[in-house]
N, C-alpha and C positions, 0 to 999 in steps of 0.2 A: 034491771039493767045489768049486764055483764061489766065485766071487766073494763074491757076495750070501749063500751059506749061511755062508763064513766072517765077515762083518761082523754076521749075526745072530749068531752063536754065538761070537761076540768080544764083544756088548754094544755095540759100537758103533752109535752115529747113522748113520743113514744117508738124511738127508732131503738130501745133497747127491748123487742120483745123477746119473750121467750121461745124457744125453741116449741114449744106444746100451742103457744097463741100463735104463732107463723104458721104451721101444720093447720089450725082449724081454719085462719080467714083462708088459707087455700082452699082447704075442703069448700067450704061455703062459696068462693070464687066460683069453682069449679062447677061445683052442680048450679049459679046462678047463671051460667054460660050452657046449661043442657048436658056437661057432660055424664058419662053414664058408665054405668058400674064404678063409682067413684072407694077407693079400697087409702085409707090409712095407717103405715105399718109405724111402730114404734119398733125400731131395728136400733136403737141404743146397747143394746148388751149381746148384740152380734155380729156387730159392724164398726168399725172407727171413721167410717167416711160419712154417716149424718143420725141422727137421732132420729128422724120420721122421713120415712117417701112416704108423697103420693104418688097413684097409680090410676089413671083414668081414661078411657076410652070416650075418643070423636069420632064421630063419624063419615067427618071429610076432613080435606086440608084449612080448607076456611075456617072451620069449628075448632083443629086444632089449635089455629092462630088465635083466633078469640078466644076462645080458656084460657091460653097462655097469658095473651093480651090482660085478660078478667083478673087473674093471679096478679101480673104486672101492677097494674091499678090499684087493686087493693090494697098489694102490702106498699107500693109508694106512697100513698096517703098517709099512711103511716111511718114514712122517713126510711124504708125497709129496700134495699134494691139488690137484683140477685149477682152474686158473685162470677155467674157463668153462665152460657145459653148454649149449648148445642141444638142442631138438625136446623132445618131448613123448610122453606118452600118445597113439599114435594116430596122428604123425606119418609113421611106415615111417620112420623115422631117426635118433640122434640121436648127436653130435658133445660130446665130450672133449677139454678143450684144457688140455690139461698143457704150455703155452710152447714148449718145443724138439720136444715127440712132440704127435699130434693122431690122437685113434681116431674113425673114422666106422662108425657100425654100421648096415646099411641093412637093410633086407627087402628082397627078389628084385629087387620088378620096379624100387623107390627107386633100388637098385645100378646096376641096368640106368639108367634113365633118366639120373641124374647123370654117371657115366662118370668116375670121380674117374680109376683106371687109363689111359685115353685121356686124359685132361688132362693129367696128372704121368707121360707116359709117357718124357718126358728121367730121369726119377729112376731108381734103380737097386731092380731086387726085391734084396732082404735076404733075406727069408723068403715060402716061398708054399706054404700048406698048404692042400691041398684037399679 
């Protein structure tokens, strides 16, 4: 049993998680919603704006909403609710800012064009499911 199964099934709160348990029920969120090339950077010692992006490709607008959605859920269950949401319907994008963890969900070509990967390429991959 992890972590997080034993604080559920203890009754305990758990709206103080760590910054490294937020990053992974995303991760998990994420590929449990289909998305693909799912990338985990640990950007703490190269960035002051979060300790982990994710980085994940949908492959339509619906699929982007539900990853997001899937994230949302997740870490609400958890007492955990994000700080800020950018893009929209329609945008090929759109950004989850849970303070220490930051999930970007792009469609194809969004991914390709922004290049989060080549920008934050000092940060360390954590996780990279493809």
């Amino acid at each position: 049993m992890n972590t997080i199964e034993a604080h559920i099934n203890s009754g305990q709160s758990l709206a103080a998680l760590s910054a490294q348990e937020t990053a992974h029920i995303m991760v998990d969120a994420a590929s449990d919603k289909k998305a693909q090339d799912i990338v985990l950077l640990d950007v703490h010692s190269v960035s002051s704006l979060a300790d982990y992006f994710l980085i994940c490709t949908a492959t339509s607008d619906r699929q982007i909403r539900s990853v997001a959605e899937g994230i949302d859920e997740a870490l609400s269950r958890r007492g955990v609710e994000p700080l800020h949401r950018e893009g929209k319907q329609g945008d090929g994008w759109l950004l989850l800012d849970y303070g220490d963890v930051v999930a970007h969900i792009f469609a194809p070509a969004d991914r390709e064009y922004y290049g989060l990967e080549e920008i934050w390429k000092s940060g360390v991959t954590v996780v990279r499911i493809q």
